[in-house]
PDB file with SEQRES, HELIX, SHEET and CRYST1 records, atoms N, CA, C and O in Angstrom:
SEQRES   1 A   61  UNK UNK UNK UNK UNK UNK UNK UNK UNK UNK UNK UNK UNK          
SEQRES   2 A   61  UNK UNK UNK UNK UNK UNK UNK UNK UNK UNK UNK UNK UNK          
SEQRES   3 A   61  UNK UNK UNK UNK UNK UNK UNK UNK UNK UNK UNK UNK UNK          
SEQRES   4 A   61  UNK UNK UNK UNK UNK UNK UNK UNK UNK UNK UNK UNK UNK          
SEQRES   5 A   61  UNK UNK UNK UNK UNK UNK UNK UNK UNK                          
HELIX    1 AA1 UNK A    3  UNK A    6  1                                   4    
HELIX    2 AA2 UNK A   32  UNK A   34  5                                   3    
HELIX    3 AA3 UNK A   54  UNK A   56  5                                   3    
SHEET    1 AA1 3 UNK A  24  UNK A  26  0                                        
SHEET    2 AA1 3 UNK A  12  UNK A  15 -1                                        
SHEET    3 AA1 3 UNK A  57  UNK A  59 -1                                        
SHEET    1 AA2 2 UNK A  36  UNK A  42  0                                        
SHEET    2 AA2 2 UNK A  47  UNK A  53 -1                                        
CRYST1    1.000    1.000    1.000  90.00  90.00  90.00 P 1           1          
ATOM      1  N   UNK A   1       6.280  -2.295 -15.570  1.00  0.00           N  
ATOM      2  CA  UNK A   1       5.172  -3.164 -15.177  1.00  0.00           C  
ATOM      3  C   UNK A   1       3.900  -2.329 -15.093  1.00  0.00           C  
ATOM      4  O   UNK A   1       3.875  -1.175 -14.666  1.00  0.00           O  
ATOM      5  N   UNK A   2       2.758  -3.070 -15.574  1.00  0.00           N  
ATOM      6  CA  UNK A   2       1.565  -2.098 -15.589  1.00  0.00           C  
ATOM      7  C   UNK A   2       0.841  -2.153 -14.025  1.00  0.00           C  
ATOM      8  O   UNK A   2       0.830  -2.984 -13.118  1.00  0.00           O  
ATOM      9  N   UNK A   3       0.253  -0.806 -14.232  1.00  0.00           N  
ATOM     10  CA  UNK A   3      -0.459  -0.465 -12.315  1.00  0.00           C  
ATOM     11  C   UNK A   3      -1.314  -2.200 -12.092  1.00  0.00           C  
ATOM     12  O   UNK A   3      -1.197  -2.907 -11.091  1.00  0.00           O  
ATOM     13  N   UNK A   4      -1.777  -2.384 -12.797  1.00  0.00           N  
ATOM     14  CA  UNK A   4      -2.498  -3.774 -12.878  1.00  0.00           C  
ATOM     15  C   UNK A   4      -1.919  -4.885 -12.140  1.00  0.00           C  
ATOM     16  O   UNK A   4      -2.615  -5.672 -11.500  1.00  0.00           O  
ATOM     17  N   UNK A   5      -0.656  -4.957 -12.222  1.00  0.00           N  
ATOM     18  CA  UNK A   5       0.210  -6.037 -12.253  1.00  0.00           C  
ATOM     19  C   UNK A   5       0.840  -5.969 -11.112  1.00  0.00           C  
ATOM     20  O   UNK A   5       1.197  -6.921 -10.419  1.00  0.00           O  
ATOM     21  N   UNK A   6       1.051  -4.301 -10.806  1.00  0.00           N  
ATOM     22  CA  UNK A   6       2.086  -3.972  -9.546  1.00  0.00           C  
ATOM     23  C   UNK A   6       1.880  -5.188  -8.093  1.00  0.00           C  
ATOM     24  O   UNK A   6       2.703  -6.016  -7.701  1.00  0.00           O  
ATOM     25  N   UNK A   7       0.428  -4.885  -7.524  1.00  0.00           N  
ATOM     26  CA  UNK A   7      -0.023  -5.323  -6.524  1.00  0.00           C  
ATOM     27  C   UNK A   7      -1.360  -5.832  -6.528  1.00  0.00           C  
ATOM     28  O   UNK A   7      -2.226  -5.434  -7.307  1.00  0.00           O  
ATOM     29  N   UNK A   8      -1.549  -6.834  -5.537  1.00  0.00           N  
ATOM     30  CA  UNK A   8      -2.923  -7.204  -5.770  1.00  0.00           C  
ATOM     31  C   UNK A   8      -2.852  -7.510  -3.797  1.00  0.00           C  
ATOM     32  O   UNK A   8      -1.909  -7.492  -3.007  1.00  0.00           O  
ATOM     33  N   UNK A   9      -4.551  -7.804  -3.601  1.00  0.00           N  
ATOM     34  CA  UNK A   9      -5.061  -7.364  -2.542  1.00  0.00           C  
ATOM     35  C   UNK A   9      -4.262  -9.201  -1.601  1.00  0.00           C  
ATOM     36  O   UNK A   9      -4.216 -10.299  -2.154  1.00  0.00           O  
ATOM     37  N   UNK A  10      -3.889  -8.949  -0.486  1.00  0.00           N  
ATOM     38  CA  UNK A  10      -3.426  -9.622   0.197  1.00  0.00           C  
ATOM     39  C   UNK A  10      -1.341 -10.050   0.095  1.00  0.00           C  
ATOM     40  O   UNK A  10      -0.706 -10.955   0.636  1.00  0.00           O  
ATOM     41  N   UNK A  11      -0.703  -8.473  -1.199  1.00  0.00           N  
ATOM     42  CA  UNK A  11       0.298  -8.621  -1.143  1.00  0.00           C  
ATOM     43  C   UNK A  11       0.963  -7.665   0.114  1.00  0.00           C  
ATOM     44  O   UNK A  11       0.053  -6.883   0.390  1.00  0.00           O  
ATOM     45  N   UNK A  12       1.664  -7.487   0.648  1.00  0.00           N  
ATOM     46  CA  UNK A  12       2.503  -7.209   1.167  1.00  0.00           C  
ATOM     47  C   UNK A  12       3.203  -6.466   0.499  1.00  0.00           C  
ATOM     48  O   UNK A  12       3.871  -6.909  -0.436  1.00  0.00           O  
ATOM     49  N   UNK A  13       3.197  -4.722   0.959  1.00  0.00           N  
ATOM     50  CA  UNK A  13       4.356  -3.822   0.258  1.00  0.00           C  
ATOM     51  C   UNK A  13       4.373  -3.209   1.411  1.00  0.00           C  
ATOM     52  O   UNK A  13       3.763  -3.230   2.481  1.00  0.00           O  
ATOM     53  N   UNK A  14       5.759  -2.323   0.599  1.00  0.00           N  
ATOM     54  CA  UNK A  14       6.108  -1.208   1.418  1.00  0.00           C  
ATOM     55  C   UNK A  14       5.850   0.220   0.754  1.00  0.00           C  
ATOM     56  O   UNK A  14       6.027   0.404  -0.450  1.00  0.00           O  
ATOM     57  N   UNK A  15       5.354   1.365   1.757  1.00  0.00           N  
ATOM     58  CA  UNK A  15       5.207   2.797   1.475  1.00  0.00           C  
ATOM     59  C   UNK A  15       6.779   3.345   0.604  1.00  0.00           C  
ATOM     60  O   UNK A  15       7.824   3.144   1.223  1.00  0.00           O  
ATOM     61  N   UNK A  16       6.850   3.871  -0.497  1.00  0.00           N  
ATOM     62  CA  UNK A  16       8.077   4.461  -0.567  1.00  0.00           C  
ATOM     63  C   UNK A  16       7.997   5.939  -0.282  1.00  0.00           C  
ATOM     64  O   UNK A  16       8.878   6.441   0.417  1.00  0.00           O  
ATOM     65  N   UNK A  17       7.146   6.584  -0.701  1.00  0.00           N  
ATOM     66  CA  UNK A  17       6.773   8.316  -0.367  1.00  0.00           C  
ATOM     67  C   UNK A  17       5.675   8.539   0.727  1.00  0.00           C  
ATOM     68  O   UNK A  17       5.156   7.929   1.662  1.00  0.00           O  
ATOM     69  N   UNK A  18       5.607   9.786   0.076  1.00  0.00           N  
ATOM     70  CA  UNK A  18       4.722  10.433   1.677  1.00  0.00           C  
ATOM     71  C   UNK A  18       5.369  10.694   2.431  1.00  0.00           C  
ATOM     72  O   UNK A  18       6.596  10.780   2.463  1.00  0.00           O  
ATOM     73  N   UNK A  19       4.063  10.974   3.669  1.00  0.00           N  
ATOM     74  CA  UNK A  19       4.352  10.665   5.538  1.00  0.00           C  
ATOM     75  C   UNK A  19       3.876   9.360   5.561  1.00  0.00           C  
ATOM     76  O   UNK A  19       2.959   9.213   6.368  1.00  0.00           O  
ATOM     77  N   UNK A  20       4.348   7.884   4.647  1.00  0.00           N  
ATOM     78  CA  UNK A  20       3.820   7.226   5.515  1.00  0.00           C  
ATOM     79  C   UNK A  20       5.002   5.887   4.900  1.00  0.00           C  
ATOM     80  O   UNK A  20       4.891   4.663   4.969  1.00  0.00           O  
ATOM     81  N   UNK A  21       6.441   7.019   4.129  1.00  0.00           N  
ATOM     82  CA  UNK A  21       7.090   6.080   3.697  1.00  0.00           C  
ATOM     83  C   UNK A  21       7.626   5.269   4.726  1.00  0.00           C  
ATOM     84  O   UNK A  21       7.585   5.488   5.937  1.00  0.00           O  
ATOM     85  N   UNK A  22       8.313   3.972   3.917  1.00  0.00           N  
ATOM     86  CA  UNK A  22       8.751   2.873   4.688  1.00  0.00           C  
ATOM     87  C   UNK A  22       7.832   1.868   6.243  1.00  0.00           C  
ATOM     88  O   UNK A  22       8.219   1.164   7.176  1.00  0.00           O  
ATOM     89  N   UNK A  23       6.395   2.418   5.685  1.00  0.00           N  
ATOM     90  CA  UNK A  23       5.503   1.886   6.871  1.00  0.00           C  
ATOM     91  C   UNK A  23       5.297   0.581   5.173  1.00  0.00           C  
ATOM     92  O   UNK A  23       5.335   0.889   3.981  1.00  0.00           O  
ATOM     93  N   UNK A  24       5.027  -1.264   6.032  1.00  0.00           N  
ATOM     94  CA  UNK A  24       4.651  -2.034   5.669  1.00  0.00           C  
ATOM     95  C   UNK A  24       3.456  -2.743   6.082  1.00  0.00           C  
ATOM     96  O   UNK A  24       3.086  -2.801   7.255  1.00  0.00           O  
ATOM     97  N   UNK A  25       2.660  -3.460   4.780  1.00  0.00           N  
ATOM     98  CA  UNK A  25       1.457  -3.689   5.571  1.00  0.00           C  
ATOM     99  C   UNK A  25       1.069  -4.679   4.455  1.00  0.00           C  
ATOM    100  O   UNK A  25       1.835  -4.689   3.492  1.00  0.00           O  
ATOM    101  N   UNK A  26      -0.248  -5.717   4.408  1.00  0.00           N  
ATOM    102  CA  UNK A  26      -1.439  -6.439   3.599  1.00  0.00           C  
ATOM    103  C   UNK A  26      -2.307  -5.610   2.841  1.00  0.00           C  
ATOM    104  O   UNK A  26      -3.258  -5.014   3.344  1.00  0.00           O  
ATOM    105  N   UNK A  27      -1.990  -5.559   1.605  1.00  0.00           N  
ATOM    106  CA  UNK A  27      -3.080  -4.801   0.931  1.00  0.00           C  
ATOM    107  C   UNK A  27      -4.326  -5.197   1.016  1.00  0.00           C  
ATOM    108  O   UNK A  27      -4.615  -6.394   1.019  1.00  0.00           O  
ATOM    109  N   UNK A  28      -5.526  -3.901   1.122  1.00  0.00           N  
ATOM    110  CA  UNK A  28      -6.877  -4.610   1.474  1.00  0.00           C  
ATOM    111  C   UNK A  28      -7.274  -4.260   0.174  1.00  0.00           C  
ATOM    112  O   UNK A  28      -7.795  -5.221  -0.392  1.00  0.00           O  
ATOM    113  N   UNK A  29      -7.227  -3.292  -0.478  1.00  0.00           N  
ATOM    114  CA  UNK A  29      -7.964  -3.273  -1.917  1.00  0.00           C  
ATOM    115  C   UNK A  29      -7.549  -1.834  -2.648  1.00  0.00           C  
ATOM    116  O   UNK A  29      -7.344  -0.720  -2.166  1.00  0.00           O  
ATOM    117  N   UNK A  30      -7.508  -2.423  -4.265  1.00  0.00           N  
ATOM    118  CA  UNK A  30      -6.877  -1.636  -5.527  1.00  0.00           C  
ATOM    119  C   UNK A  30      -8.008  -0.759  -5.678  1.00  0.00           C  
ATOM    120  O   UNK A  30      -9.156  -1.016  -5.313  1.00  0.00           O  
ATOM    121  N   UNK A  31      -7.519   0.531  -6.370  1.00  0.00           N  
ATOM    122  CA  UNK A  31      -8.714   1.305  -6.823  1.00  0.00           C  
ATOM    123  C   UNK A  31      -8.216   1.742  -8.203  1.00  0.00           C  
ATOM    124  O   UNK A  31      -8.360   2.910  -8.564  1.00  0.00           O  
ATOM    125  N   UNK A  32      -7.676   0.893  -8.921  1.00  0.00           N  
ATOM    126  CA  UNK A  32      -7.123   1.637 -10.068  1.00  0.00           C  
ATOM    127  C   UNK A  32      -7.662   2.705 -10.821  1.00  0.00           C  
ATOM    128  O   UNK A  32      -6.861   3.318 -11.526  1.00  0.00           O  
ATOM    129  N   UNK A  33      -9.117   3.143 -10.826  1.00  0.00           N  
ATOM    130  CA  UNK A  33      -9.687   4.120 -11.084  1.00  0.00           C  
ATOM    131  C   UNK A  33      -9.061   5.692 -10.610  1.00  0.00           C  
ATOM    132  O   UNK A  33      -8.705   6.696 -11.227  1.00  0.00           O  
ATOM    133  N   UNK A  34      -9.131   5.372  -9.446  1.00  0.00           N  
ATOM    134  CA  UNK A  34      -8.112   6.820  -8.396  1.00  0.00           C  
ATOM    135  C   UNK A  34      -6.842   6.374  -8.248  1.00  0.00           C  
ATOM    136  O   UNK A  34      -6.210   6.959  -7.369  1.00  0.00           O  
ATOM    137  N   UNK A  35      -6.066   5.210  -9.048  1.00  0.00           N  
ATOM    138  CA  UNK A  35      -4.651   5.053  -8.335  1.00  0.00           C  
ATOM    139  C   UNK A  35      -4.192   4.400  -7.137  1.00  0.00           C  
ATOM    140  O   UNK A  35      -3.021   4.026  -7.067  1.00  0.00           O  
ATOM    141  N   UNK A  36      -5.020   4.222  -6.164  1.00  0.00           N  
ATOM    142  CA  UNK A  36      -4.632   4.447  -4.837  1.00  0.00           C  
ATOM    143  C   UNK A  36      -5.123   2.745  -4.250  1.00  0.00           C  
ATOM    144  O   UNK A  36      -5.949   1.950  -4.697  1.00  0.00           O  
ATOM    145  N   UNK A  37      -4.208   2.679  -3.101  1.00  0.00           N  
ATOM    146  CA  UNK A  37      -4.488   1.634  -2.765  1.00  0.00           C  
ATOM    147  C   UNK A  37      -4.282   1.437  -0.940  1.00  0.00           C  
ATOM    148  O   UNK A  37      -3.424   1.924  -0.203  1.00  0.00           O  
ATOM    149  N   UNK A  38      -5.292   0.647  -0.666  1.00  0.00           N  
ATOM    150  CA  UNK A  38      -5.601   0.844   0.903  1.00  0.00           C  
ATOM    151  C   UNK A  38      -4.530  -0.157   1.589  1.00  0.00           C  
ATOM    152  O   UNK A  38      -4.071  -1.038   0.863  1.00  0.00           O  
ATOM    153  N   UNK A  39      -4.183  -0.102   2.669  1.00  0.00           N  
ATOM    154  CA  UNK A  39      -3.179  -0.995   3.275  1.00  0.00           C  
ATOM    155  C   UNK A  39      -3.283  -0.721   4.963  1.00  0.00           C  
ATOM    156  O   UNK A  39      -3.314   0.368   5.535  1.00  0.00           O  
ATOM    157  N   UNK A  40      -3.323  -2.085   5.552  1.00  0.00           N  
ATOM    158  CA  UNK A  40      -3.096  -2.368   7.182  1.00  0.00           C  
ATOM    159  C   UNK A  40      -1.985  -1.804   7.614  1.00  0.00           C  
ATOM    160  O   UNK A  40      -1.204  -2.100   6.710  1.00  0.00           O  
ATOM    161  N   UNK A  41      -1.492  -1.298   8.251  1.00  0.00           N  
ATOM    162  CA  UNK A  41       0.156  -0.736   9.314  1.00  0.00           C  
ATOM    163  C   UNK A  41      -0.484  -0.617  10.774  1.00  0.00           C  
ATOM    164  O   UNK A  41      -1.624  -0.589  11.237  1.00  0.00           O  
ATOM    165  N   UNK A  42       0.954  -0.557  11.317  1.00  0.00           N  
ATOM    166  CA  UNK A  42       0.726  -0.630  12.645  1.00  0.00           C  
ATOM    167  C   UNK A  42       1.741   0.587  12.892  1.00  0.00           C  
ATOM    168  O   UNK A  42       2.970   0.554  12.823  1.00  0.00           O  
ATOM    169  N   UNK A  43       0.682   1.960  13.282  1.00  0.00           N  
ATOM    170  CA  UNK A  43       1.054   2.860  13.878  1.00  0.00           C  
ATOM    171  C   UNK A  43       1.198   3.076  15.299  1.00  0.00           C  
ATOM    172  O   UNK A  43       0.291   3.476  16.028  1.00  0.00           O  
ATOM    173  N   UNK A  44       2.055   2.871  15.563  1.00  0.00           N  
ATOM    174  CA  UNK A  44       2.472   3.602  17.404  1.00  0.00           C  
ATOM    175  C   UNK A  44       2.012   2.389  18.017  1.00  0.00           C  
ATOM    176  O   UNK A  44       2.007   2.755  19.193  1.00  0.00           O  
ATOM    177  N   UNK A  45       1.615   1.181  18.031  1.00  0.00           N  
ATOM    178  CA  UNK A  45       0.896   0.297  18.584  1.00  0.00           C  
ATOM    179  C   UNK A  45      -0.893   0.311  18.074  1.00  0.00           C  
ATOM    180  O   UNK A  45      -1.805  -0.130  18.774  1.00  0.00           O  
ATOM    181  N   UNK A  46      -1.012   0.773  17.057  1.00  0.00           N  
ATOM    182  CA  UNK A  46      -2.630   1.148  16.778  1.00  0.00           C  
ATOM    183  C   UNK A  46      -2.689   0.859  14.899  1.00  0.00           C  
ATOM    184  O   UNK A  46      -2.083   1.535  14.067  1.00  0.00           O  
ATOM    185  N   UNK A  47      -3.568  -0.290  14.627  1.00  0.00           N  
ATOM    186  CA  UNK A  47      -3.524  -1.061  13.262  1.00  0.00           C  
ATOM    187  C   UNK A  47      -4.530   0.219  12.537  1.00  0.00           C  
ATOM    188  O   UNK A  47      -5.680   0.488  12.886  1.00  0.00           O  
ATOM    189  N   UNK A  48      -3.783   0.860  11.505  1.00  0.00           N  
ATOM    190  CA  UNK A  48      -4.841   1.470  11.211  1.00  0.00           C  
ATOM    191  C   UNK A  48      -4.836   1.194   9.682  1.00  0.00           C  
ATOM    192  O   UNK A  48      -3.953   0.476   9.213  1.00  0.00           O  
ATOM    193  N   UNK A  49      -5.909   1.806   8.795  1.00  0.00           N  
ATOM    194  CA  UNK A  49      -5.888   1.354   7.295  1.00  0.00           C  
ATOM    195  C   UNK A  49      -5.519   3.038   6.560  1.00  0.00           C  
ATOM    196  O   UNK A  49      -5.845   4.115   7.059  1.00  0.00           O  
ATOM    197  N   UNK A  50      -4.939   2.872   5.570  1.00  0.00           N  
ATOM    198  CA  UNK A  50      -4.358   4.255   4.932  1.00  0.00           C  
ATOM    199  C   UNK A  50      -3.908   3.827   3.937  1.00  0.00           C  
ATOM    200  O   UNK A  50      -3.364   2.730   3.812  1.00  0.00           O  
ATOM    201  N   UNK A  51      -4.162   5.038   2.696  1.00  0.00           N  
ATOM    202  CA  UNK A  51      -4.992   5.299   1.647  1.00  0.00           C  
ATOM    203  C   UNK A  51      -3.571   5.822   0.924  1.00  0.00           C  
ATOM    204  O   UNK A  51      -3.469   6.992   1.293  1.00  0.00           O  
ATOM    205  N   UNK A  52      -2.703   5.576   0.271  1.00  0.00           N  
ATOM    206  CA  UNK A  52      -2.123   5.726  -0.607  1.00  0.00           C  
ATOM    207  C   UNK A  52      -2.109   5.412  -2.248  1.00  0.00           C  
ATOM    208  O   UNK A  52      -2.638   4.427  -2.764  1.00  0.00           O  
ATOM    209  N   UNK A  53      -1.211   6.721  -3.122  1.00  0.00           N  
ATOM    210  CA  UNK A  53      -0.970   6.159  -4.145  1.00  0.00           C  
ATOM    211  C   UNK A  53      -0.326   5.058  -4.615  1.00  0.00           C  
ATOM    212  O   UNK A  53       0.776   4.678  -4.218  1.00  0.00           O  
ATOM    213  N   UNK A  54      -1.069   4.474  -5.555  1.00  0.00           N  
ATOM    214  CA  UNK A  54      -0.205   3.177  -6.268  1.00  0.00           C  
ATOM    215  C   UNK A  54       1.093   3.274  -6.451  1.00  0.00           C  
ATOM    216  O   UNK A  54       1.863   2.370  -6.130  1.00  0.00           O  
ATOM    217  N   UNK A  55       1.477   4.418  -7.002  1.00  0.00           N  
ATOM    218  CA  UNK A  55       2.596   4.408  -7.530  1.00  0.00           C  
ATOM    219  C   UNK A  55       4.118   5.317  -6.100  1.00  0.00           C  
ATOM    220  O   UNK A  55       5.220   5.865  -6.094  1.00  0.00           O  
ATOM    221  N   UNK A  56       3.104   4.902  -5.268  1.00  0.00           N  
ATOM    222  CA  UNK A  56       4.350   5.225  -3.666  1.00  0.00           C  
ATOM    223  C   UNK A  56       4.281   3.531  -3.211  1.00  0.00           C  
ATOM    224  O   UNK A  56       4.956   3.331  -2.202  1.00  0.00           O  
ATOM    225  N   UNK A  57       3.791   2.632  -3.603  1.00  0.00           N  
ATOM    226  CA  UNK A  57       4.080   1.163  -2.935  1.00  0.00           C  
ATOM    227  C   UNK A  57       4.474   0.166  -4.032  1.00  0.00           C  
ATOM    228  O   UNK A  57       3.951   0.022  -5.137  1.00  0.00           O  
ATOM    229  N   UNK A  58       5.853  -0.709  -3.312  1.00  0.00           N  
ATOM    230  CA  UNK A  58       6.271  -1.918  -3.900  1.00  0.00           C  
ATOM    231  C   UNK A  58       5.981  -3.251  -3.015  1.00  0.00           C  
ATOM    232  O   UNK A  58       5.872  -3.153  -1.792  1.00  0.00           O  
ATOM    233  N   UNK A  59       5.910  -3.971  -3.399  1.00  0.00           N  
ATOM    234  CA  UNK A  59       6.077  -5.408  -3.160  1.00  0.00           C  
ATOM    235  C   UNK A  59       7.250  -5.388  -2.255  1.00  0.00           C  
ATOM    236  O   UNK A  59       8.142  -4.540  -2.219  1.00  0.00           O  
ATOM    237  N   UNK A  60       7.089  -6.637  -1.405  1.00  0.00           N  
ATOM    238  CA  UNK A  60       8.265  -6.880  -0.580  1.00  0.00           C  
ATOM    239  C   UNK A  60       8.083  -8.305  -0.519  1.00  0.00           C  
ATOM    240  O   UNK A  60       6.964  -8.777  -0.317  1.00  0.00           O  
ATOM    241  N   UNK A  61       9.391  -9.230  -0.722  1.00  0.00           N  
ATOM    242  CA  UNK A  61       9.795 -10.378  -0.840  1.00  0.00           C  
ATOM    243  C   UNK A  61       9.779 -11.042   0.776  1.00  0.00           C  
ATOM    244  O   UNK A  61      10.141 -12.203   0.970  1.00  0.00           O  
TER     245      UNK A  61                                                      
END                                                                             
């Protein structure tokens, strides 16, 4: 599937790599230029936004 296609802004994935695998969240916005894509989680009790690669997040049903 192309990076295009993976996710779009208001899907719901999950982190697979990093330090920030298996954290889930609402995508706020694609940067396909840099890859990377911003997403809501809720750390420790504290909503924060974090900046991952495209290709560390899937979709979740």
């Amino acid at each position: 599937m192309p990076d295009e296609a993976k996710v779009r802004i208001g899907d719901v994935v999950r982190v697979t790599g990093g330090p920030f695998a298996d954290f889930r969240g609402p995508v706020g916005s694609v940067d396909l230029g840099r890859g990377r894509v911003q997403l809501t989680v809720d750390i420790l009790g504290d909503v924060s936004t974090i900046d991952v690669p495209l290709s560390d997040v899937v979709r979740t049903d």
